[in-house]
N, C-alpha and C positions, 0 to 999 in steps of 0.2 A: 504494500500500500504506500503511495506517496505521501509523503511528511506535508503536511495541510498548514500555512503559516497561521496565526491568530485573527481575530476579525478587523484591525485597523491594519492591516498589509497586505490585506488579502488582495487589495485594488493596487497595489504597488510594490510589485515583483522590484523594480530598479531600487525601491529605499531598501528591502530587506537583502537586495545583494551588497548595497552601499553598508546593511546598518551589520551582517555577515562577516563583511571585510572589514569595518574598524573591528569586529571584536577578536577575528582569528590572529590580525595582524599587529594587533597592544598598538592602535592608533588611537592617541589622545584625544578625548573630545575638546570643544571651545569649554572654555573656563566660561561659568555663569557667570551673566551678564553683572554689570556692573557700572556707575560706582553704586553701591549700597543694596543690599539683599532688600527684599520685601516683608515685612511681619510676619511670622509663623501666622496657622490658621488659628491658632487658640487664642491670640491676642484681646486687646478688649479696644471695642467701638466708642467714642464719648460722641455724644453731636451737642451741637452752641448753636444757638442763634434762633430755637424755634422751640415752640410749646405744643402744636396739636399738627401732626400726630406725637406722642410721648415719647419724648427723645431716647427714653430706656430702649422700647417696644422697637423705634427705627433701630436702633445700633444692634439689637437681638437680631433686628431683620437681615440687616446687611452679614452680621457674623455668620447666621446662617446662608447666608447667599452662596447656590454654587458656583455661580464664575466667579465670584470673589477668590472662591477659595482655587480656583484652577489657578488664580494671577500667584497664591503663595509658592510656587514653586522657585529653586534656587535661581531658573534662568529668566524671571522676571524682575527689568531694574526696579529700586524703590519709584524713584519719576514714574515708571508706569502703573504700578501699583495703584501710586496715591492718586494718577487720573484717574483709574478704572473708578477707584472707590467713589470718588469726587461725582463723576460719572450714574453711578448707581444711586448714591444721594440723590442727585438732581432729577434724574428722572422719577426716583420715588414723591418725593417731593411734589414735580408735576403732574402725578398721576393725585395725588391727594389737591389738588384744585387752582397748585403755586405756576399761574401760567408763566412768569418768570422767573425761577427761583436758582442761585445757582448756589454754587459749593465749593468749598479749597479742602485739603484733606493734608495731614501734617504728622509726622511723627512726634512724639515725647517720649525719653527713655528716664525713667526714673527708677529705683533701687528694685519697686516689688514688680517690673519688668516693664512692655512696651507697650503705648498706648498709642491707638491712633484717633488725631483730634480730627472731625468735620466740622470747618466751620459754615455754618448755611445763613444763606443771605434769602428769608424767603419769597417776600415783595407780597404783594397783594391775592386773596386768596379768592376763588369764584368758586359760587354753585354752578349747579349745571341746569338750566331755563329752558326753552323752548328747542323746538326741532322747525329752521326754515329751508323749504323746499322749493325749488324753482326750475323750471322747464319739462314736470309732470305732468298727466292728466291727473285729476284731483281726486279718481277714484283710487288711481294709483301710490299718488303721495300720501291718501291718508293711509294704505295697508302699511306701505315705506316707515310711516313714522313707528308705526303698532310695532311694527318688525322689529326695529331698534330700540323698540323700549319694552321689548318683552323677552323671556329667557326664546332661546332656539335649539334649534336637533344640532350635533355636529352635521361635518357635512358629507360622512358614512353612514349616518343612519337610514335606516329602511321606513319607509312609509307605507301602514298599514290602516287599511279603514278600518273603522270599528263601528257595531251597530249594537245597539243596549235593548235591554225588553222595554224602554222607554220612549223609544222610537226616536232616540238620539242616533246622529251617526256624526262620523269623523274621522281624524288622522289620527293615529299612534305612531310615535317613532322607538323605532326598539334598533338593536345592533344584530350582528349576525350571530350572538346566541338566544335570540328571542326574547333578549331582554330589554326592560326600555330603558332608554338609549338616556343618559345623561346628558341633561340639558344644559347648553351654555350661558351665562347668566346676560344679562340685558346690559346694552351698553349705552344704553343715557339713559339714565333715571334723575330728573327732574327734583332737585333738592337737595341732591345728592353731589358732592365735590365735584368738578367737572373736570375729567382726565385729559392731561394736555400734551401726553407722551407721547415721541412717535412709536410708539408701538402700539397704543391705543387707537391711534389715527387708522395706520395703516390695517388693522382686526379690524374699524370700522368701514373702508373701503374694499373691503375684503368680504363684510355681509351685505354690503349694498350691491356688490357685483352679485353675491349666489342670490338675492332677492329680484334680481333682473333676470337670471336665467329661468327661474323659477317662475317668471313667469314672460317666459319668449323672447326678451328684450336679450339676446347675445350680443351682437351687435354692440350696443352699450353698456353690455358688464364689460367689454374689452378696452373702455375706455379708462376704466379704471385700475387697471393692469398695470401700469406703468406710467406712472404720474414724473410727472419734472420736479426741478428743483423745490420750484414753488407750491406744491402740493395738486395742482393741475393734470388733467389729463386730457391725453385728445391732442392735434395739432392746429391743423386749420379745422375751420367748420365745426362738426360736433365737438364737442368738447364737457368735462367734469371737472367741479372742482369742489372740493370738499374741506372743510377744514371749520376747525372752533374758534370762534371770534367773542372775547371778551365784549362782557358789557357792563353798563351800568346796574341792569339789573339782573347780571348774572352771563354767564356764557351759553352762548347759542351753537347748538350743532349747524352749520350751514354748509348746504347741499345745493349745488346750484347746475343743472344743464343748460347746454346752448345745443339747439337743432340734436334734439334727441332722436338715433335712426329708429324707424320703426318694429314692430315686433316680426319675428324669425317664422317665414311658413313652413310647413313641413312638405318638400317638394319631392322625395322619393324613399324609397325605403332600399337599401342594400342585403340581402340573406347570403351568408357562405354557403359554398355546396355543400359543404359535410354537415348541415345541420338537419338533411331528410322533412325540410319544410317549407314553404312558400309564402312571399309579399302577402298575399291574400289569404293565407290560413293565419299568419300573425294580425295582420289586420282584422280582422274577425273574431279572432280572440282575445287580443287585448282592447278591439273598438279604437284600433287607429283610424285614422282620417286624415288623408293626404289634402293639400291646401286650407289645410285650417295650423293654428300656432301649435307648437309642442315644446314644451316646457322641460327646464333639467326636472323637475318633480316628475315630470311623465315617463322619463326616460332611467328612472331608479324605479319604479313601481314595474314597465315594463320589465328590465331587468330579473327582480325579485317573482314577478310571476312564474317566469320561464326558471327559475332556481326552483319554486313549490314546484314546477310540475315537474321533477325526477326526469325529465327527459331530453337533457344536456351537463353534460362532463364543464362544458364550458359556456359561460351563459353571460358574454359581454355585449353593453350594448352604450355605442357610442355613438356621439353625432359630429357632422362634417358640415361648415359652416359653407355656401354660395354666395355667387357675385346676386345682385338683385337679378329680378326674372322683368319680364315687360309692363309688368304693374309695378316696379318699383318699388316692391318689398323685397329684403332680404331671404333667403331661403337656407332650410338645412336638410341635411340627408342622417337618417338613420340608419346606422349600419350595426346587424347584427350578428356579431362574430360570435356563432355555434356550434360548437360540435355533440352531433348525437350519439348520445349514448344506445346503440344498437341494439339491444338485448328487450327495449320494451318498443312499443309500439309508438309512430309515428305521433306527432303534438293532436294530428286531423280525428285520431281513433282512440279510442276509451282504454283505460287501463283493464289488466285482470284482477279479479278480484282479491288474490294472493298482494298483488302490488299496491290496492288501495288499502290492503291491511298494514302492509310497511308504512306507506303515508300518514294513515289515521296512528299508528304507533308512535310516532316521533312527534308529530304535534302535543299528542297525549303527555308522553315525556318530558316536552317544552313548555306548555303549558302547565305542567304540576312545577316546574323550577321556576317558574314564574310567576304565579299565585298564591295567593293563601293559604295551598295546602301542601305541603310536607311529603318527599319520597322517603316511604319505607321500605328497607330490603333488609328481607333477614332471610339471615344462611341455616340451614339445618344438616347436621356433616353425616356423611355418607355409614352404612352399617357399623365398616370395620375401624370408624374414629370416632364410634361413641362409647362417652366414659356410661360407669356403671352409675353413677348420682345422677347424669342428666343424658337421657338416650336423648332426646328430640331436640336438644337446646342447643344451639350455637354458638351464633354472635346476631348484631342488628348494628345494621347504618342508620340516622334519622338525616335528610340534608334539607334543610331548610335556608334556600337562598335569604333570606332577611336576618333568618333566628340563629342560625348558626347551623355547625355539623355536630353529631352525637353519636360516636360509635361504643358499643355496648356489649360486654360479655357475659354469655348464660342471662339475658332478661327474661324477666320474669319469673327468676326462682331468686333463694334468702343469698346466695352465691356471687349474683349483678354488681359486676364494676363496668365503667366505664372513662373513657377519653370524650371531652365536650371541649368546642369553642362556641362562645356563647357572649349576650353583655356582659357577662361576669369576668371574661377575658379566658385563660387556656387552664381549664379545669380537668383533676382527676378525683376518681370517686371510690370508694373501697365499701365492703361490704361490712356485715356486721359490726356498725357504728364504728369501722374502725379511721373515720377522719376523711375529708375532702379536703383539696390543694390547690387552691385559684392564682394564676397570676395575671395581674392586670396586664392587657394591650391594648397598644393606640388605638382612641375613639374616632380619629378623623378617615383615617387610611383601613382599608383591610386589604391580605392577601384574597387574588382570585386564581383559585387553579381549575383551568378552562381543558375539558376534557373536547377533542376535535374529532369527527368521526369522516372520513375523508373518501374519494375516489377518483384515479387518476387514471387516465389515458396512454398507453402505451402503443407502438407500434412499431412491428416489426416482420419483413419479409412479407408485406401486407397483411397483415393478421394481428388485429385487435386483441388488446388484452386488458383488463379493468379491474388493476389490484385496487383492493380495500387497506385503509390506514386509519389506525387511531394511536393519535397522539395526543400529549399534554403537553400546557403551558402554563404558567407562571406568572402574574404583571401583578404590583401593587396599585391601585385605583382607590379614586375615593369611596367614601363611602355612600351608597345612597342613602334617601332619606331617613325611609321609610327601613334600612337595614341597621341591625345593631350588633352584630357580630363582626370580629375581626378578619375571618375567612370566610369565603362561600367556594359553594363548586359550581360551576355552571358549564355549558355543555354548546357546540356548533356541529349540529349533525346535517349534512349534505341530504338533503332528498332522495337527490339519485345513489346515493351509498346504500340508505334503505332500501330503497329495491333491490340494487344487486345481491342482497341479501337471499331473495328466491329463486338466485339465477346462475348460483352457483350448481357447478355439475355434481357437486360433493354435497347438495343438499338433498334429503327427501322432504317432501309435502306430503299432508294429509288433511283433513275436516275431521273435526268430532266432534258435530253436531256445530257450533257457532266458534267452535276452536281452531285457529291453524295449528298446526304442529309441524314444527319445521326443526328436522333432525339431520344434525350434520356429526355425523361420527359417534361418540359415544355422548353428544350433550344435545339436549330435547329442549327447544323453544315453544313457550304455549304463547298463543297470544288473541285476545277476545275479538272478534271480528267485527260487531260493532260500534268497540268506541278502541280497536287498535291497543289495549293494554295488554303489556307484557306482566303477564299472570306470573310466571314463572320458569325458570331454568334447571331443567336437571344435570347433573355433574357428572364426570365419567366416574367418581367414587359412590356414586350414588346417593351425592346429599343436593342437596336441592337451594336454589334460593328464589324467595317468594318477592313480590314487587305491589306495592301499593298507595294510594295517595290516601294522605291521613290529614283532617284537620288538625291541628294544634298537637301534633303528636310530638313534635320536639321539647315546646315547653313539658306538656305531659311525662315523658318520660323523664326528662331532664328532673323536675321536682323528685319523680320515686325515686331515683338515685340518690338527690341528694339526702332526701326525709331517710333514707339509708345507713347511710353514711355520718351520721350524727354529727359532729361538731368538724366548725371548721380548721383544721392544723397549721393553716398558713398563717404567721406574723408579722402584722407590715415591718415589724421595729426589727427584724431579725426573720426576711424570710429566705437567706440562703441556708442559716441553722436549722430553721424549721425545716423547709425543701430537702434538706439531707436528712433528717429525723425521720419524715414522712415515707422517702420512696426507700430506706433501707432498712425499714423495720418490717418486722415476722409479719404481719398482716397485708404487707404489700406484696412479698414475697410469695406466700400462701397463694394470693387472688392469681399470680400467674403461674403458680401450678395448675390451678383450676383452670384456666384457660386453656393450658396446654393440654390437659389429658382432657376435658373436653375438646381438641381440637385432636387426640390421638396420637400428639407429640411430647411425650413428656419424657423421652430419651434426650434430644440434645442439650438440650442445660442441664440435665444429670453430670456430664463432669468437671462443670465450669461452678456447680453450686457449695461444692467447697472453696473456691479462692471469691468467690460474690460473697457468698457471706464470710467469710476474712476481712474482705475490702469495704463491707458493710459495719463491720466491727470497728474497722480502725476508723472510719468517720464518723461514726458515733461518739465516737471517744475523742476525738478531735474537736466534737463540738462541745460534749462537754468540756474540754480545755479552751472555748474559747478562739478556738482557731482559723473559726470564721466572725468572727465580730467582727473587722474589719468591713469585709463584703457585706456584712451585713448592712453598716454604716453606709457604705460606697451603693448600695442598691436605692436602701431607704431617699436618699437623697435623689439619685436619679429619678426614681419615680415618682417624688414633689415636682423637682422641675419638669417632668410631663407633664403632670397637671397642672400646673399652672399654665405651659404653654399649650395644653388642648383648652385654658380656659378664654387665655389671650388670644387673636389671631395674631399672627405675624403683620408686619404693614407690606401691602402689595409692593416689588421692586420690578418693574418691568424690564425685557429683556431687550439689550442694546441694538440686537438683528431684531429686526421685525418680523423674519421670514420665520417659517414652523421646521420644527425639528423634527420627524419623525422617526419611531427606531420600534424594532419587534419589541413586544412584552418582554423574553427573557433578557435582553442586552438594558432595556430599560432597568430590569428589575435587578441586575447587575451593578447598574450605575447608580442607583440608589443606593444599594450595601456598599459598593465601595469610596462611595462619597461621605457615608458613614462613617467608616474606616481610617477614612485617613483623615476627615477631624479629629475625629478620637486618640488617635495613635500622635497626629501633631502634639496634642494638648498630654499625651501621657510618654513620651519617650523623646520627641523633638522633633522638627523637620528633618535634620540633617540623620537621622538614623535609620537603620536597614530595612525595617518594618514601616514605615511610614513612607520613604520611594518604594517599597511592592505594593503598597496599597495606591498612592498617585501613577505607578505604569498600570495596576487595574484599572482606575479611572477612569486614565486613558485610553485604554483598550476598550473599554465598554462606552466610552464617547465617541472611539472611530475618529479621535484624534490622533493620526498617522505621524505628524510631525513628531509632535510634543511627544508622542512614544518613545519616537527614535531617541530624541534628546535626552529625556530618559533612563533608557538601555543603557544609550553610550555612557552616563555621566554614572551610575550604577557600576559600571564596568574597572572607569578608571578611580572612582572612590578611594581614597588611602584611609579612609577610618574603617570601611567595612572589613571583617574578617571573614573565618570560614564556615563559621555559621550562617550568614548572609548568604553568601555566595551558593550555599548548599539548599538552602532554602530559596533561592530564585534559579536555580539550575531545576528544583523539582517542582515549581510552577509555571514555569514557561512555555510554553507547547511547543515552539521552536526548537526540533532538535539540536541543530546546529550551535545555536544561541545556549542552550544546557548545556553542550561542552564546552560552549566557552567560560560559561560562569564558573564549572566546575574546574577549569585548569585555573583562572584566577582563584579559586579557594585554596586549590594547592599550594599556590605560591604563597600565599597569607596562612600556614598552618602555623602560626606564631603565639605564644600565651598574650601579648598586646591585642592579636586580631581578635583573640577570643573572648578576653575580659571588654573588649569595646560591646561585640556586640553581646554578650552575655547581659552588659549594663543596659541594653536596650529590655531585654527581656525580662532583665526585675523590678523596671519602671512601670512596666505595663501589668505583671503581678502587683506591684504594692498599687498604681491605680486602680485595681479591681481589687486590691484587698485579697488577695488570694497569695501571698507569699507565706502569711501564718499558716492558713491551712494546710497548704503543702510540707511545707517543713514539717507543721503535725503531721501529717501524716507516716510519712518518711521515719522519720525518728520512732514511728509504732511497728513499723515493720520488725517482724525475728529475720535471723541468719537465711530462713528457708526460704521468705516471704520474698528476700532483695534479689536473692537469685535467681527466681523465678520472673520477677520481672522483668529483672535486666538479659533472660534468655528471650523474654517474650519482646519487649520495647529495642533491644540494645543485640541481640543475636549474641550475647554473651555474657554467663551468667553472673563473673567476676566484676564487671563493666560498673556496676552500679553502687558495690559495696564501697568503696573507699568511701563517696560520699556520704553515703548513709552512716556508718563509723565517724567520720567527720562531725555531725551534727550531733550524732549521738553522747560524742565526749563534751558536748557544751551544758554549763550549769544548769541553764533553764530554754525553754523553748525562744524566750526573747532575745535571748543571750546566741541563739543557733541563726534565729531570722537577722541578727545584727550582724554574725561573720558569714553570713550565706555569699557575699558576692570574693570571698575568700577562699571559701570553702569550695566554689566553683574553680577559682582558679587551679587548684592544688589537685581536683578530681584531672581538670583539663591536664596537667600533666604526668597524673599515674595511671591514669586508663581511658578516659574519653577521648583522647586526639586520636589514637589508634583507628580507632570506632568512626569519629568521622572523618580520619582520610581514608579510611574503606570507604565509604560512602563517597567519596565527592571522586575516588578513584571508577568506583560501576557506574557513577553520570559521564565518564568521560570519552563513552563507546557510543557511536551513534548508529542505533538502531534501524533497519530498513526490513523491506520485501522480504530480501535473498540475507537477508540475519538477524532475526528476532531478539528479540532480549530472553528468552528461551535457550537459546543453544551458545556454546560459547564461542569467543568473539576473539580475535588475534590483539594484540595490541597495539596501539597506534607511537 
C-alpha cells in the first residue's frame, strides 16, 4: 500500500518533497520571525476605553478567539500579533453597534507575567432602525425585508411541505438526516446594536442574493457576487448597493437597485442518458413548466424528490443561466444529472411492493429520531449465551434525539445497570443501591454521531455493481432547542440503499401474512408492511433484537435506574476521589460480571481480574492518602469556570475573511480538540515545549493549513530544547512515514540526560496542572516487587525497566517528600534503565515501512 501523506499535503506533493528534504538532509529552518515573539496563548487580555460590552467578557472573548491563538505561534512577529488582536477588537466592537470604533493593542510585562493592553477608542454607538429598499416591486421588498429580519434555513437545507390535521400546510426545513435543519438567526433586528463589520455586510449580501434566486431573480443575485471597493455591485447599468448608513435615529440597513434584470424563465430542461427517464416524465412529476420562472427553492425540492424516490444513485440537479430569449427575459436550463439505479423500475412505473416496504421502513426510522418518540432496541442473546439468573434478558438501547442515549444491562430485572447521557451530563448507574456517577457536560454544544447508510455506483467491463456502505461520523454542533443532552445519534439513510436491500442475490423474501421476511444468511429481517417497521432481527447465535418507538421511554427508564441505584457517589468538591471510589469498588465490578455471563462471556477478564483488582486496590488506597486532592481541586474549579461561561455568552468576534470555511465533520471535530489542546498545554507547560508544537502541527493539520504545517515540522525538527522523548513521540504520531524516521534519527542524536530532563519537565507540568503527579507517585510507591515487574513487562517490554524508579520513591520519607524529588528521581531512572528502553524504541521508528516490507517481517538496516 502507498504511504498516504496527512490531510494538509495531501494537495501539495512539491511542499512534502520540499518539507522531506529539509528533514533527511538536517537543513535549518528560518529562525522565527522577529524582533519580539508574540504572547503565549494563556496570556491575559485587559481592554481601556469602553464599558458595554464588559470589558472582562470582551478580553475572555478574544483569549478564546481561535485565530488569535493561531497568531501565538513562534513565527509570528509581536507587530503582527498586536495588529491581529487590534484587529479583532475593532471589528468586535463594530459588530456591537461602534460604526467607528478602532483599537491599538500593547504589551506590558510585569513580575506575575505578560499582559496584553487594548486600548479602544469607541466613538458613537447605533441601534439598528429600519430596513430601506429601492428598485423592488413592493411585493417583493416587503418578503426582502421579512427575510432579513427573520431567522433562515442554511443554505443545504431540504424543503419539505408539511400538512397538519388542521388544515395548515407549509415548509419544513430539515438537513439530510431528517432532521430540522438549524436555523440561522436574523440579521437586522430592529433595536438591537446595529452590526457594522465586514463580515456582517458581506452574510448580509450573501442572503439577499439566495432570497433573489429563491425566487427567479439570478440574474440579480449575480450582482451581488462581487461588489467593489465601495460596497457596490454591478458595473454599468444594473447595479447593487448595499451597505449601513448611520443615522440620527439609528442605522438603516440600505439596499438600493438600479434597473433590476428581470426574473429567470425556465426555457429547457436537460436529462443525462443514464438516468432511464424523460423531459416529460420529470415534468409531470415534479409539475415543471417550461416558460414560466423557476426558482433555487424549486430546484432543491426537485432534487430531494428524485432522492425519496430510490430510483437514482445520483440525483443532481443544477441550473444553467441564458442570454435573454426575444421577449427579453432572461432564461435558465435545468439540467439533471442522473444516474439510474437499474435494479428497480423506471421513475414512469410503480415500485414493488417489497421496495415500498424499504421506503415506508426508513421514513419510519426517520421519523421516530425525529419526534417525540424514542427508538427502543433490545437485544435478547442467543440459547448458548444465556446465563442461568437471566435466560431472556440482555441489554437495551433507549436513543432519544433531544433526551439523550440510555444503554442498559439485564433491564428489567433487581441486576439493571446502565450507561446514560442525559441533562444530567454522562451518567453510570449500579444496581442494588449501590450508587450512580454523573458528570457534568457542556450545555451549549453536544457530540452528534451520524450513522450514514450509503450506495455507490460502480463500473466495470460494463457491468454495474451497487455496493452498500455504512458508515459513521462525528461533528460537534450546537445544541438545538428543544435538545438537552450532550450526545445524540442521528442517522442519513439513502433511499435507494433501502431498496437495494431486496435486491441482493444473497437475499430471500417471503410474506407472512402483513410481514416481509427478508433472510440473508443466517440473520432474518421482519419488517411490518404497513407502516415499514423493522419489528425485529434475528442473529446467527440465535438471539434476537427487537425495534420499537416508545413515548417517553428514555426518561422512563432512565428514573428506574436511577430510583435503583440509591444515592448519588459523585462529589463536586472531590469528584476524581469519588470517580475512583465509585468504578473500583466490588459492586461495580460484580455488575460487569453480570453483564458478561449474561452476555456468555465471562472467560476473558477471568485472567486480567487478579491484576484489576490489584490496580483497584492501590487507588483506593491512594485516595485514601489523598492523592488525588489535587485533581480534585484542579476539576472543581474547571467546572465553575464552565458554568459560568455557559452562563455568560462570549461577545460575538467576527471573522476577518468574510468568505465561509467549510471542512467535513470529523476534520472539524479534530480542530476543535486540538484547538483545545494546545490552549491548555500553552497555559500548562509553555509555548516553546514538545507537547504544545504537537498539539499546534494538529491544528494545523486539521485546519488544512499546509504552510504553517511545514513551518512547523521544520522548526520541531531543528528545536535544540526538544529531546528524545519528543522526538519519539512525534515520530509515533505522524502519519508520514518518511517524516517518522526523520524525527526518530533526531531522537537519536538527542539521547542525552539534558534532552530528557527538558522534556520530562514538560510532562510534570502538565501532571501537576491536572493534579495528577500525587496520584501517580501514590500509586507507584503501593506497588510490591511483583506488581513493578509486571508492569514494566507489560508498558516497558521489560520487566527490570521500571523498578529503579519505583525503589527511588519508595526510599523517600513521605509521599510529598517522593512528589518533590520526582523530577530527580526521573532523571537517575533515565540513566539506569529507561534510555535503553527508549533508544529501542526510537531505533524500530527508524525503518520505513512499505508494500514489499511490512512492519511484520524483518527489515535490513539502513
Amino acid at each position: 500500500m502507498t504511504p498516504q501523506p496527512f490531510a494538509p499535503f495531501r494537495d501539495r506533493p512539491r511542499l512534502i518533497r520540499s518539507c522531506i528534504a529539509v528533514l533527511v538532509l538536517g537543513i535549518s529552518p528560518a529562525a522565527p520571525a522577529s524582533p519580539g515573539d508574540p504572547p503565549a496563548a494563556g496570556r491575559t487580555f485587559v481592554i481601556r476605553g469602553v464599558t458595554d460590552p464588559d470589558p472582562d467578557l470582551l478580553a475572555r472573548s478574544l483569549a478564546a478567539n481561535d485565530d488569535i491563538l493561531l497568531l501565538t505561534s513562534p513565527f509570528t512577529t509581536r507587530k503582527a500579533f498586536l495588529a491581529a488582536v487590534a484587529d479583532k477588537a475593532r471589528l468586535a466592537m463594530q459588530h456591537q453597534g461602534y460604526a467607528d470604533a478602532q483599537a491599538a493593542a500593547t504589551v506590558e510585562t510585569h513580575a506575575d507575567g505578560t499582559r496584553v493592553i487594548i486600548d479602544v477608542v469607541p466613538g458613537p454607538r447605533y441601534s439598528a432602525a429600519g430596513i430601506e429598499i429601492d428598485g423592488l416591486p413592493d411585493d417583493l421588498s416587503h418578503e426582502l425585508r421579512s427575510w432579513l429580519k427573520s431567522q433562515r434555513p442554511p443554505a443545504d437545507a431540504i424543503p419539505r411541505t408539511v400538512d397538519t390535521d388542521g388544515g395548515w400546510s407549509g415548509t419544513q426545513w430539515v438537513d439530510t438526516r431528517g432532521q430540522p435543519a438549524e436555523m440561522q438567526p436574523a440579521l437586522w433586528q430592529r433595536g438591537q446594536p446595529a452590526p457594522f463589520d465586514a463580515y456582517h455586510l458581506h452574510a448580509t449580501r450573501r442572503a439577499i442574493a439566495r432570497f433573489l434566486r429563491d425566487h427567479a431573480y439570478f440574474a440579480a443575485a449575480k450582482l451581488l457576487e462581487k461588489p467593489d471597493a465601495a460596497g457596490r455591485s454591478g458595473t454599468t447599468g444594473a447595479s447593487c448597493d448595499v451597505r449601513i448608513r448611520p443615522d440620527a435615529d439609528g442605522a438603516v440597513l440600505a439596499i438600493s437597485f438600479t434597473e433590476l434584470p428581470p426574473a429567470s424563465i425556465l426555457r429547457e430542461i436537460e436529462v443525462a442518458p443514464a438516468s432511464r427517464t424523460t423531459a416529460a416524465i420529470l415534468c409531470e412529476k415534479l409539475g415543471i413548466e417550461l416558460g414560466k420562472p423557476a426558482t433555487d427553492h424549486n430546484r432543491l425540492a426537485w432534487r430531494e424528490w428524485l432522492r425519496q424516490s430510490g430510483r437514482f444513485v445520483r440525483h443532481e440537479v443544477k441550473f444553467r443561466e441564458t442570454k435573454p430569449g426575444d421577449d427579453g427575459l432572461p432564461g435558465i436550463v435545468a439540467i439533471f444529472d442522473l444516474s439510474a439505479y437499474s435494479h428497480v423500475p423506471p421513475l414512469a412505473e410503480p415500485l414493488s411492493r417489497e421496495e415500498e416496504v424499504m421506503l415506508r421502513c426508513r421514513s419510519w426510522l426517520l421519523a421516530t429520531l425525529a419526534n417525540e418518540d424514542d427508538l427502543v432496541i433490545t437485544w435478547t442473546p442467543g440459547p448458548a449465551a444465556r446465563s442461568a439468573d437471566h435466560p431472556e434478558v440482555g441489554g437495551g438501547l433507549v436513543i432519544s434525539t433531544r433526551e439523550g442515549l440510555l444503554l442498559t444491562g439485564l433491564p428489567g430485572t433487581a441486576d439493571a445497570c446502565g450507561v446514560a447521557v442525559s441533562s444530567a451530563g454522562l451518567g453510570w448507574y449500579l444496581p442494588h443501591a449501590a450508587g450512580w456517577f454523573e458528570v457534568p457536560l457542556p450545555g451549549r454544544l453536544r457530540a452528534a454521531v451520524n450513522v450514514a447508510f450509503t450506495l455507490s455506483e460502480k463500473v466495470a467491463a460494463g457491468h454495474h455493481a451497487y455496493p452498500r456502505e455504512i458508515s459513521t461520523s462525528c461533528a460537534i454542533e450546537s445544541r438545538p432547542r428543544d435538545a438537552v443532552a450532550a450526545a445524540a445519534i442521528t442517522a442519513q439513510i439513502e433511499p435507494v440503499a433501502c431498496l437495494s436491500i431486496v435486491h441482493d442475490d444473497r437475499v430471500d423474501l417471503r410474506w407472512e401474512d402483513d410481514i416481509l421476511v427478508v433472510r440473508a444468511g443466517s440473520t432474518e429481517s421482519r419488517f411490518e408492511g404497513a407502516t415499514g417497521r423493522l419489528v425485529s432481527v434475528g442473529l446467527p447465535d440465535g438471539g434476537r433484537l427487537s425495534l420499537e418507538a416508545a413515548p417517553h421511554r428514555f426518561a422512563t427508564d432512565l428514573a428506574t435506574l436511577r430510583e435503583a441505584a440509591g444515592d448519588d457517589a459523585a462529589r463536586d468538591d472531590a469528584l476524581v476521589s469519588s470517580g475512583v471510589l465509585f468504578f473500583t469498588g466490588d459492586e461495580a465490578a460484580h455488575a460487569v460480571d453480570r453483564l458478561l455471563a449474561a452476555a456468555g462471556m465471562p472467560e476473558p477478564l477471568a485472567a486480567w481480574r487478579p491484576r484489576l483488582a490489584a490496580v483497584a486496590e492501590k487507588l483506593q488506597r491512594a485516595v485514601e492518602r489523598g492523592g488525588f486532592a489535587v485533581a480534585d481541586r484542579h476539576v472543581a474549579d474547571a467546572l465553575r469556570r464552565a458554568t459560568e461561561d455557559e452562563a455568560t455568552p462570549l461577545v460575538t468576534i467576527p471573522g476577518s475573511d468574510p468568505g465561509e470555511v467549510h471542512t467535513d465533520p470529523l476534520m472539524a471535530l479534530g480542530g476543535v480538540a486540538a484547538t483545545r489542546a494546545w490552549r491548555w498545554l500553552d497555559r500548562a507547560c509553555g509555548r516553546d515545549a514538545w507537547p504544545t508544537a504537537l498539539a499546534r502541527l494538529a491544528t494545523l493539520a486539521a485546519k488544512k493549513d499546509s504552510t504553517a504545517a511545514l513551518w512547523e515540522v521544520t522548526a520541531f525538527m531543528a528545536a535544540k530544547q526538544h529531546g528524545p522523548l519528543a522526538y519519539l513521540a512525534a515520530a509515533n504520531v505522524v502519519p508520514v512515514p518518511t517524516m517518522a524516521v526523520s524525527f526518530a534519527r533526531q531522537g537519536q542524536e538527542r539521547l542525552t540526560a539534558e534532552g530528557f530532563h527538558a522534556d520530562s519537565a514538560a510532562v510534570l507540568a502538565i501532571l501537576n496542572e491536572c493534579g495528577l503527579d500525587h496520584g501517580i507517585v501514590s500509586v507507584l510507591r503501593s506497588l510490591d516487587d511483583d506488581e513493578v515487574r509486571s508492569v514494566g513487562e507489560e508498558w516497558l517490554h521489560d520487566p527490570a525497566a521500571l523498578v529503579p524508579l519505583v525503589n527511588d520513591l519508595r526510599s523517600q520519607a513521605s509521599e510529598d517528600a517522593a512528589v518533590a524529588v520526582l523530577p530527580a528521581a526521573l532523571d537517575r531512572w533515565w540513566e539506569t534503565s529507561l534510555r535503553v528502553t527508549v533508544a529501542a524504541a526510537l531505533a524500530a521508528r527508524t525503518e520505513i515501512q512499505t508494500a514489499d516490507k511490512p512492519a511484520t517481517e524483518p527489515a535490513a538496516r539502513r
